[in-house]
Every structure is written in structure tokens, then in C-alpha cells.
TIDREN-312782 format. One record per atom (N, C-alpha, C): atom name; x, y, z. Coordinates in Angstrom, 1 decimal. Layout:
TIDREN-312782
  at      xx      yy      zz
  CA       X       Y       Z
...
END
This chain:
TIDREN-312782
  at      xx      yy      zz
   N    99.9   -59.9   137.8
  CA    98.8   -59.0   137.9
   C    98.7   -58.0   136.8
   N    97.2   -58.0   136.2
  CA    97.5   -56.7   135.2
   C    96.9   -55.6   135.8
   N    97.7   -54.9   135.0
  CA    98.0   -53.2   134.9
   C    96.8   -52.5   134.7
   N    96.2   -51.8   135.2
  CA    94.7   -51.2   134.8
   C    95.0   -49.4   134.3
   N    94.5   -49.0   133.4
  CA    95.0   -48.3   132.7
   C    93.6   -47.3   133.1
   N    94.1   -46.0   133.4
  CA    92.8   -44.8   134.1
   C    92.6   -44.6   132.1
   N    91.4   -44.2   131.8
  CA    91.0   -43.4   130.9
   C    91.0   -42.3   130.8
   N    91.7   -41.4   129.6
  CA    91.5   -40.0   129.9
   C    90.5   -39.3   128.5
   N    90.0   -38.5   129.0
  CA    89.2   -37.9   127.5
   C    90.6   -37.8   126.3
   N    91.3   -37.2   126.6
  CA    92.6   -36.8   125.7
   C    93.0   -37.9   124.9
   N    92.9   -39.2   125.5
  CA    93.6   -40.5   124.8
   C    92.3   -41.0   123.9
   N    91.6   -40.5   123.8
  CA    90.3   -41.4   122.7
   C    90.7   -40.0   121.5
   N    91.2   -39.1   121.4
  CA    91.5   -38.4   120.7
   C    92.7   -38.4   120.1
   N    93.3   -39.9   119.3
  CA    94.3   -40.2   119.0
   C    94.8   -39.7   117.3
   N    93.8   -39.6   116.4
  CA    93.7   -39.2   114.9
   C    92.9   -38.2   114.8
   N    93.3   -36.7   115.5
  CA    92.0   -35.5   115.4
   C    91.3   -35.2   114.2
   N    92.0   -35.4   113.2
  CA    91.1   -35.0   112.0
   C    90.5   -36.3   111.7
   N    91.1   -37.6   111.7
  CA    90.2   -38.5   111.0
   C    89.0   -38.5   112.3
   N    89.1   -38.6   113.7
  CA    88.0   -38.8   114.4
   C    87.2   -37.6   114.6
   N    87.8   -36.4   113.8
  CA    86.3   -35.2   114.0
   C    85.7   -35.7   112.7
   N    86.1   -35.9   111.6
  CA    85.2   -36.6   110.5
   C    84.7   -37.1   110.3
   N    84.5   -38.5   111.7
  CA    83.8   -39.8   112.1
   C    82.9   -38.8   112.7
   N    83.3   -38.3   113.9
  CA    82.2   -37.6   114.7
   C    81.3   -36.5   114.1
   N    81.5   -35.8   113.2
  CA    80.3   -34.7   112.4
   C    79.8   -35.5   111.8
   N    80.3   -36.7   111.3
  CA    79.7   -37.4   110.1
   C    77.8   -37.9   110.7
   N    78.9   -38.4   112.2
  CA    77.6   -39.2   113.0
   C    76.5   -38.2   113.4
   N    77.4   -37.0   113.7
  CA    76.0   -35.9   114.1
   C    75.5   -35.2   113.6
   N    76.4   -35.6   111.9
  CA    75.0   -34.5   110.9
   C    73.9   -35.8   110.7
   N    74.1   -37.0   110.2
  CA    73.3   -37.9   110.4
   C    72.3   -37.6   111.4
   N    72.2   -38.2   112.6
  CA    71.4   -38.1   113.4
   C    70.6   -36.9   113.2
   N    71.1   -35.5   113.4
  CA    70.4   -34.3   113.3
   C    69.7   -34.2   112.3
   N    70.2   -34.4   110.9
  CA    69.2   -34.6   109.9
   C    68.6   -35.5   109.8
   N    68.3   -36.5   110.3
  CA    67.0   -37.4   110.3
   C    66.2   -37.4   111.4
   N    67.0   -36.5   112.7
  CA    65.8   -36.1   113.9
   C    65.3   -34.7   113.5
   N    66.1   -34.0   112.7
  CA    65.6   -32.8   112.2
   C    64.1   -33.0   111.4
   N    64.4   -34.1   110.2
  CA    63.3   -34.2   109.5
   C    62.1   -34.4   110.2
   N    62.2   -35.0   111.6
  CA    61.4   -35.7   111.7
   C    60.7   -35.0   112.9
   N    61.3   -34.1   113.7
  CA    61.0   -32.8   114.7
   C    60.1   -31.7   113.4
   N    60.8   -31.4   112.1
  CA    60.0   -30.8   111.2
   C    58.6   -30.9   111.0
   N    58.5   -32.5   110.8
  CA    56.9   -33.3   110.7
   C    55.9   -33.3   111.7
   N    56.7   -33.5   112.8
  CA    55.9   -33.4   113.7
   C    55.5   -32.0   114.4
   N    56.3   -30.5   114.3
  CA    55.9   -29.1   114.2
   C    54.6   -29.1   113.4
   N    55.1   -29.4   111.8
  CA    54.0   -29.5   111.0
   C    52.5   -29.6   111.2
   N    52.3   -31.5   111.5
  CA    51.4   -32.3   111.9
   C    50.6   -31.6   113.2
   N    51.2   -30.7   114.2
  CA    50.9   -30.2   115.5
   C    50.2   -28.5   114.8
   N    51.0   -27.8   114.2
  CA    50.2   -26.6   114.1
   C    48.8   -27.4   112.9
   N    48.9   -28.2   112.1
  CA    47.7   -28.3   111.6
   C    46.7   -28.6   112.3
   N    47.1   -29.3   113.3
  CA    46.1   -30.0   114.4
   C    45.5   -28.9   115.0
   N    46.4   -27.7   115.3
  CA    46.3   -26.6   116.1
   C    44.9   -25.7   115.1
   N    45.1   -25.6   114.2
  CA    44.1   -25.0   113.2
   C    42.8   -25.7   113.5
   N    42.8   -26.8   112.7
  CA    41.9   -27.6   113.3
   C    41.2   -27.4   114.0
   N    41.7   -27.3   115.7
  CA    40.9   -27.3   117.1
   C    40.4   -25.7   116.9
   N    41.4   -25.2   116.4
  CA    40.8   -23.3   116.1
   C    39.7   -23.0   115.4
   N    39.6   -24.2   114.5
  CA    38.0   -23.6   113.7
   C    37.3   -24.9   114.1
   N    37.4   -25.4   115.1
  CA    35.8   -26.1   115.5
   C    35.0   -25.1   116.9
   N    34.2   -24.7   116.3
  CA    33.1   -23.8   116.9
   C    32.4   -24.2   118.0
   N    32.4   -25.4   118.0
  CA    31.7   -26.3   119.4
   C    32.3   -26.3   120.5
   N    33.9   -26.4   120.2
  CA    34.9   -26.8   121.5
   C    35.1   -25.9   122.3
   N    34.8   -25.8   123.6
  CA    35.1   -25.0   125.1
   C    36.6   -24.2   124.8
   N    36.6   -22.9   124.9
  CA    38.4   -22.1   124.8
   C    38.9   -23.4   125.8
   N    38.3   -23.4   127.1
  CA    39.3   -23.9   127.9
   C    40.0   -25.7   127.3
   N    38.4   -26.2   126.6
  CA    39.6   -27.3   126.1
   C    40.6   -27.2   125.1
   N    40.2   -26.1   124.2
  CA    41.2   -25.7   122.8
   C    42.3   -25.4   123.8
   N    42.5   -24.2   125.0
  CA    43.8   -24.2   125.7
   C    44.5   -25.3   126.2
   N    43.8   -26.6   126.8
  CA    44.6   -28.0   127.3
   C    45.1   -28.6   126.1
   N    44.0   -28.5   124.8
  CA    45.0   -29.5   124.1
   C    46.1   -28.5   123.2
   N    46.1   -27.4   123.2
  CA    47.1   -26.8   122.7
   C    48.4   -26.9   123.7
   N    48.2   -27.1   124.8
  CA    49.4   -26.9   126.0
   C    49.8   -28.3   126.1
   N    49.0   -29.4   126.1
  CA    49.8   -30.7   125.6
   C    50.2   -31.1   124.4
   N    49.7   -30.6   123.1
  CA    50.4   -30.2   121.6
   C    51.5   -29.5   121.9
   N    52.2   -28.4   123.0
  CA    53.5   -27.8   123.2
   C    54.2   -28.7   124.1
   N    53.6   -29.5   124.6
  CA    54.8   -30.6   125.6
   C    54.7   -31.7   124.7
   N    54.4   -31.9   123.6
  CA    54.8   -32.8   122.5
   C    55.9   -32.6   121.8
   N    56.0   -31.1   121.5
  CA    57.1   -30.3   120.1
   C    58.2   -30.0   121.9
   N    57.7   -29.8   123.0
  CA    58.9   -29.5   123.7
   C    60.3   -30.9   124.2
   N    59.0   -31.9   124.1
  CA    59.6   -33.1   124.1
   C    60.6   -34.0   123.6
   N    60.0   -33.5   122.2
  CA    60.6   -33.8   120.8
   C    62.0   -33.0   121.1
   N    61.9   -31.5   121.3
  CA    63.3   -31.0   120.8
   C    63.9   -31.8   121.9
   N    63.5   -31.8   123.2
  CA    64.7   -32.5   124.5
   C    65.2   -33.6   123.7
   N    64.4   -34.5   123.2
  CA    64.8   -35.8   122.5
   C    65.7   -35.5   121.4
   N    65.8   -34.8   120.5
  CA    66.6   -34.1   119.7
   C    67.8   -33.8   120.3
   N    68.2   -32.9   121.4
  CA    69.2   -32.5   122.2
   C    69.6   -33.6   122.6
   N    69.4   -34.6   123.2
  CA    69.7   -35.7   123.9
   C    70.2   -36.8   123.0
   N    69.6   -36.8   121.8
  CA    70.3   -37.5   120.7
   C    71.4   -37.2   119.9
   N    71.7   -35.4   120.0
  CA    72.7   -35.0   119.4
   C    74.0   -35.7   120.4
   N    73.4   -35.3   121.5
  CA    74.7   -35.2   122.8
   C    75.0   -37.2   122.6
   N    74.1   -37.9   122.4
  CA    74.4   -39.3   122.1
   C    75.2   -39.7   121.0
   N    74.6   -38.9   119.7
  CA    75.8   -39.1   118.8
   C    77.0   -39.1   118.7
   N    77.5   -38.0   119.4
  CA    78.7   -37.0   119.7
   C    79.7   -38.4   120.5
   N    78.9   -38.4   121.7
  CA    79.6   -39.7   122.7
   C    80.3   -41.2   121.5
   N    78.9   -41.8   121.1
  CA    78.7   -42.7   120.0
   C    80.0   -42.6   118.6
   N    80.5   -41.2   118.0
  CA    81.1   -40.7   117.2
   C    82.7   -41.2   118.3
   N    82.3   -40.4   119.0
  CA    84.1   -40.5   119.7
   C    84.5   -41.7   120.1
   N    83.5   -42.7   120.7
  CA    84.1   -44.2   120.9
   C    84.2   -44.8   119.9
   N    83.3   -44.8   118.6
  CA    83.7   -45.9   117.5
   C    85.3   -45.1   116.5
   N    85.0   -43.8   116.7
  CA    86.3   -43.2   115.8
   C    87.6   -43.6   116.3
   N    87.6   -43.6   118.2
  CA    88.8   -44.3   119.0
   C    88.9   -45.6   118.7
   N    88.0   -46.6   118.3
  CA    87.8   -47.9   118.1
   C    88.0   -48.2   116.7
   N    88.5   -47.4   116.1
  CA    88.7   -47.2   114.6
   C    90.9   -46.6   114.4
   N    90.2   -45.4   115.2
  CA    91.9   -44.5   115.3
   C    93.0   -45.5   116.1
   N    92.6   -46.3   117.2
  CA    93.6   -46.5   117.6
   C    94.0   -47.6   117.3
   N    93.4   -48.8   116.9
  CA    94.7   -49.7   116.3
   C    94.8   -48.7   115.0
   N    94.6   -48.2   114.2
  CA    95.5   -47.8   113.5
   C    96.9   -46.8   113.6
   N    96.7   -46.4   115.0
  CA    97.8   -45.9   115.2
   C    98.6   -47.2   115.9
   N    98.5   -47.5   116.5
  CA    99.4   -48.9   117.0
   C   100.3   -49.9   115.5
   N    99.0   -50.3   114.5
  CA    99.6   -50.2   113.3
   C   100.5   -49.6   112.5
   N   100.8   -48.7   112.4
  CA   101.3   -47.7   112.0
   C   102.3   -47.4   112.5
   N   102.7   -47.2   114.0
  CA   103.7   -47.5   114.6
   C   104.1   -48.6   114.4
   N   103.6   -50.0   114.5
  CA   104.8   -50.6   114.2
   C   105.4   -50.6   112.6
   N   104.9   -50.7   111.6
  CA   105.1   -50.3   110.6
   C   106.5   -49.5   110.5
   N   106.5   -48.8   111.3
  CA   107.5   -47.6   111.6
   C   108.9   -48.2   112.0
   N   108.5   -49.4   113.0
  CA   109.2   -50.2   113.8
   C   109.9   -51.4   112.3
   N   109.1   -51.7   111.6
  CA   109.9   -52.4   110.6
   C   110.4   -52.1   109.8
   N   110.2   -50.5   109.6
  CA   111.3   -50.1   108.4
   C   112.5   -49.5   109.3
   N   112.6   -49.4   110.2
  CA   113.7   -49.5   111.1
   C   114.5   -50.4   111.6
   N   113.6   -51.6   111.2
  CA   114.6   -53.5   111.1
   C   114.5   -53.8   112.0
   N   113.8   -53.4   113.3
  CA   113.1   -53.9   114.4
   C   112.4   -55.2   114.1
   N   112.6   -55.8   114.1
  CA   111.4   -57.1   113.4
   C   111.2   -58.1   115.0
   N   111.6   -57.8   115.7
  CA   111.4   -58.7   116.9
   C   110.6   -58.2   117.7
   N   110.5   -57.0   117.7
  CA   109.3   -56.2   118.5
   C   107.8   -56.4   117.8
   N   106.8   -56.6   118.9
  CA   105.8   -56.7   118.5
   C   105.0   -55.7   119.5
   N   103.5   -55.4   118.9
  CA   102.9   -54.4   119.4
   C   101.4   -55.4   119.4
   N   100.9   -55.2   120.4
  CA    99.7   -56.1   120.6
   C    98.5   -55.1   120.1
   N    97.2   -55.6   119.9
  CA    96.1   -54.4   119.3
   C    95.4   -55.2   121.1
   N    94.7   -54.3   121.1
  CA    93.2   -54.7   122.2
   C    92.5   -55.9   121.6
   N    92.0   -57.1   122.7
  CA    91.6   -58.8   122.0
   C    90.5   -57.7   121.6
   N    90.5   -59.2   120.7
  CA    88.6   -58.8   120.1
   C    88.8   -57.4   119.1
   N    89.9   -56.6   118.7
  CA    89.6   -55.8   117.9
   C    89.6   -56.0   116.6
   N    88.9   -55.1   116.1
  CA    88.3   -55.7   114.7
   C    89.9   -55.4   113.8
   N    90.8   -54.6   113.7
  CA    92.0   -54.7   113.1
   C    93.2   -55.8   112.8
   N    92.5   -56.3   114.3
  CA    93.6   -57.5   114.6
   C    94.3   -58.7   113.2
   N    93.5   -59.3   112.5
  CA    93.6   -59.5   111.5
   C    95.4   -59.0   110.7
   N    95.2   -57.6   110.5
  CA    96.0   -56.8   109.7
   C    97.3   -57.0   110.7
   N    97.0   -57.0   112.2
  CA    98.1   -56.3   113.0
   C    98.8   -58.2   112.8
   N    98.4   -59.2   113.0
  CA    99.1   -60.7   112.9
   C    99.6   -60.9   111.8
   N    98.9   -60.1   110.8
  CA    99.5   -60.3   109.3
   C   100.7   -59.7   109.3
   N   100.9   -58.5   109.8
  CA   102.2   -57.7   109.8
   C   103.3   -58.6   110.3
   N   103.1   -59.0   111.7
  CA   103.6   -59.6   112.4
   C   104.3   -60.9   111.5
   N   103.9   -61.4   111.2
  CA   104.1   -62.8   110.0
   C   104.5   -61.8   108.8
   N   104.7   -61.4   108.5
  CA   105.2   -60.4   108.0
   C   106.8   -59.8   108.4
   N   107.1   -59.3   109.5
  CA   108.0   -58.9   110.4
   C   109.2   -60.3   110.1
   N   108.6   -61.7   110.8
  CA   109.1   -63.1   110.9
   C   109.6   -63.4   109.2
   N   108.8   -63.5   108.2
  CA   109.7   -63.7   107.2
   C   110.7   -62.4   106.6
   N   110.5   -61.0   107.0
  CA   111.5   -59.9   106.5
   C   113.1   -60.6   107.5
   N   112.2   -61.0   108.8
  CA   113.4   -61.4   109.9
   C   114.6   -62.4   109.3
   N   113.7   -63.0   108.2
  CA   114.4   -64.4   107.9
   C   115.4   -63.6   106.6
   N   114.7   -63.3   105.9
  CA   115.5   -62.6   105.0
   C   116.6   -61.8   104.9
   N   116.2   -60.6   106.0
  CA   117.5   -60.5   106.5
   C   119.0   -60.7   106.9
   N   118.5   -62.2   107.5
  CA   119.5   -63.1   107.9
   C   120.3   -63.7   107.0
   N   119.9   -64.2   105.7
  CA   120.2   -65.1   105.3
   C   121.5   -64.4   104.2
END
């Protein structure tokens, strides 16, 4: 029967500087292209706002509606902004963990072979994209093992 392992916030935080560098990287991204794009749409909304200001026909009361749904447009926008920063942030920390931690598994064992451990092996998570590197080591380990010996 396998072992089920609780998750803790603290364990996806295995390489703090390389995974705060993944994670600003991700949320100046986002912010600067939701930024741009919260900027355009401010823009495009006060021009509109002028607009409805110098048409002389329009009722105050309707210049007041559409100006008050032109503010739950720009208020909407920022929520969406907020909500995409707080997405990035999440987004940042699982791929930087998905990144940090076979390399720390690697790395340890690395550690493990220049200490002539060659029979110990360290598994990565299936399906991870390092895996590759970590079998090569391994096959790796098996002929230092041979050499060794001989």
C-alpha cells in the first residue's frame, strides 16, 4: 500500500532564490501586460466619458448611468487584475516546485556519487520532465560501479 504524503506550503519552497525568481518573473509578466491593458481600457473609458460630456442632447440622468457602468467596467478590470496577480503568484510557485525539486533530488544524489554510493538510487516523481537526466545519472552510477570494481 502506498504512502500518501500531506502537502505542506513550506515543501514547494525547496530552492528560495531560484523559485522567488521564477515567481516575480511570472508576476511582473502578468502585471505588465494586465497593466497595459487596465491602462487602455482607463484611457478608452475617460474618452468615452468626454464624449457623453459634450453631447448636449443626452438626459444628465443618462450621462449619470452610463458613466456608473463605465466605473463597473474600470472596477471590474482592476478585480480581474487582482485576481490574476494572486493567479500568477499560485502558477509561479507550482511550476518553480516542478522545476526546484527534481533538481534538488538530483543534486542530492550527485552528492551520493561522489561519496561512492553508487547503489543507491533516488527516484524523481513519474511523468517528470527531469527524469531523463535523473536515469542518465543512474546509468551513470552502474558504469562508475563497474569501474570501481575492477
Amino acid at each position: 500500500m502506498q504512502k500518501t504524503h500531506k502537502r505542506k506550503i513550506k515543501n514547494f519552497f525547496i530552492d528560495r532564490p531560484f523559485q522567488s525568481r521564477a515567481i516575480l518573473n511570472y508576476v511582473a509578466l502578468s502585471a505588465g501586460l494586465l497593466g497595459i491593458i487596465l491602462v487602455i481600457f482607463e484611457t478608452l473609458i475617460n474618452q468615452t466619458r468626454v464624449i457623453i460630456a459634450n453631447v448636449n442632447t443626452l438626459p444628465i440622468n443618462s450621462q449619470l448611468q452610463i458613466d456608473s457602468s463605465l466605473q463597473k467596467i474600470l472596477t471590474i478590470s482592476l478585480l480581474f487584475f487582482l485576481i490574476s496577480i494572486f493567479v500568477s503568484i499560485l502558477y509561479g510557485v507550482v511550476v518553480s516546485h516542478r522545476v526546484a525539486g527534481p533538481m534538488h533530488a538530483i543534486l542530492k544524489y550527485i552528492d551520493l556519487l561522489r561519496s561512492g554510493k553508487y547503489d543507491e538510487k533516488r527516484p524523481l516523481r513519474p511523468g517528470d520532465e527531469l527524469e531523463p537526466i535523473m536515469n542518465s545519472l543512474h546509468e551513470l552510477a552502474l558504469e562508475l560501479k563497474k569501474n570501481n570494481i575492477r
